[in-house]
N, C-alpha and C positions, 0 to 999 in steps of 0.2 A: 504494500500500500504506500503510497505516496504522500510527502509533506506538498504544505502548498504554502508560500510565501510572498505574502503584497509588495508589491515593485513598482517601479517604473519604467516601463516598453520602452520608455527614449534611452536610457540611460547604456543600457544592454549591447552594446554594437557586436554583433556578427562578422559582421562586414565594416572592416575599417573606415571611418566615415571620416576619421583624422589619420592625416599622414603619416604621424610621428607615431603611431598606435600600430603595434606590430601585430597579425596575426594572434589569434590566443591569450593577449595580455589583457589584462582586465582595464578598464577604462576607472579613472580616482572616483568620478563620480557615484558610478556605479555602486560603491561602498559607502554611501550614505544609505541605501536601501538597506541595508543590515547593520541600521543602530545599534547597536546593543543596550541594555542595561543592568547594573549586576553581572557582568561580564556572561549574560542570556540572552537568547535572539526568539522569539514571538514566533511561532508556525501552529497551522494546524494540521493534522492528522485525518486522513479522509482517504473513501475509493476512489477516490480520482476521477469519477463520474461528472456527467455535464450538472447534474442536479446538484451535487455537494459543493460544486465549484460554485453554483450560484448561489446558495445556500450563505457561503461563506463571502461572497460579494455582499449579501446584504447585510449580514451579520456587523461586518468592517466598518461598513456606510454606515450605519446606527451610533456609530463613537467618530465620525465626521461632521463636519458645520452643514456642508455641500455634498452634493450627488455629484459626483467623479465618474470618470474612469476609473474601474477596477481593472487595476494589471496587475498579475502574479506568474509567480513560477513554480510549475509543479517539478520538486526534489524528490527520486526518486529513493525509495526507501537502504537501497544496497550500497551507492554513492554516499548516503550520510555515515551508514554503519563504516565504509572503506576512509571514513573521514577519523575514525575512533571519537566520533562526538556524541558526547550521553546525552541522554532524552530523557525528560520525566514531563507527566503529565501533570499539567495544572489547572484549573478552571479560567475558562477566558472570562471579558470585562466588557461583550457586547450584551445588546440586548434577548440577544437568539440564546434560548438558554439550549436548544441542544448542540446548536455548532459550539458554544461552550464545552461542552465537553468533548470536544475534539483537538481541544487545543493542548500544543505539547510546546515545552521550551528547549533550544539546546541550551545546553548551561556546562562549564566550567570552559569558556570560549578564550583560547589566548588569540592575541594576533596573526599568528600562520594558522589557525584553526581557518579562522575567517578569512583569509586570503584564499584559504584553499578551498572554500565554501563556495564565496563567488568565483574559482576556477569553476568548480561544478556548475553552476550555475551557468556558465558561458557557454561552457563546452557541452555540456547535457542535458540543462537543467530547459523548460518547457516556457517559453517565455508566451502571455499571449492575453487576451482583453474582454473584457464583459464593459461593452459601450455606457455610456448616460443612460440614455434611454431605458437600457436594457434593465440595467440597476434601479430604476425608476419601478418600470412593471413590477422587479422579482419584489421589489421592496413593498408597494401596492398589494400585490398579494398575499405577501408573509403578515401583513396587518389585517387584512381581512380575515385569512385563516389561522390567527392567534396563535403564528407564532414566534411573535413578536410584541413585544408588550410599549406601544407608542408612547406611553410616558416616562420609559427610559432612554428611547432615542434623541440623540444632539442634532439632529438635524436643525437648520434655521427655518422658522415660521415660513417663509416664500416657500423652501424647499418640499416641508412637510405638505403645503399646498398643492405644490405639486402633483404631490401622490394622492391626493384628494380628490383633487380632478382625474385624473387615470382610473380610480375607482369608479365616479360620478359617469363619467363614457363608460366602463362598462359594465355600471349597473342600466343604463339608460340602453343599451346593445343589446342584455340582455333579456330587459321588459318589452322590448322590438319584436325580439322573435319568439 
């Protein structure tokens, strides 16, 4: 099973987009996407499936201001173990309480941990995007089918609107037909 780790699709180069960037080396930026804190890095734990994937876009988005782009990378489960990096599971701090509990931390992270982490990453790791919009729907839906509890979501008032309106189309789509 697969980790899944919120990134940013820009940051990622494949394809050297800077000259000076050789082939295979990680781009500096790109290592703001694995903050750490407590010398622990934030992932969750999932089948890797399109549902869990979105699952855990909306989960993110509920501890955001804004509806984003969700970009992540799915780390496959043998690539962390080849990393010798321990996992323990912890309850995550969004609103989703059962993507919560998918949530896992690596923890006791030196600096070549994490160098070699975003090698994985570069080199194998799944880099790829659940649009606005899209985040918008899954987010609309998880509040109508509870489960998601909207008075602990950060979204801003406009935002939360949003999803207001996406519900309001279609429940009006669905009294249509």
């Amino acid at each position: 099973m697969p980790y899944v780790r919120q990134v940013n699709k820009a940051k990622w180069y494949r394809d050297p987009e800077l000259p000076w960037l050789q082939p295979g080396q990680v781009p500096a930026d790109a290592l703001s996407d694995l903050k750490t804190s407590d010398n622990e890095l934030s992932v969750f734990y999932t089948d890797g499936n399109k549902s869990s994937i979105e699952q855990i876009a909306v989960a993110m988005t509920t501890t955001k201001d804004d509806i984003h782009n969700f970009d992540y990378a799915i780390l496959h489960e043998e690539d962390i173990d080849q990393l010798n990096v321990r996992v323990v599971s912890k309850p995550g701090k969004t609103a989703h309480d059962a993507v919560n509990s998918w949530h896992r931390d690596f923890i006791e992270l030196t600096g070549q941990k994490l160098l070699d982490l975003a090698g994985v990453i570069l080199a194998r790791g799944e880099i790829q995007r659940v649009l606005p919009k899209q985040v918008c729907q899954l987010m609309a839906r998880a509040m109508v089918s509870g489960q998601i509890d909207r008075s602990k979501v950060k979204l801003k008032p406009d935002e939360l609107a949003k999803i207001d309106r996406y519900n309001s189309q279609m429940d009006r789509l669905e009294s249509s037909s």
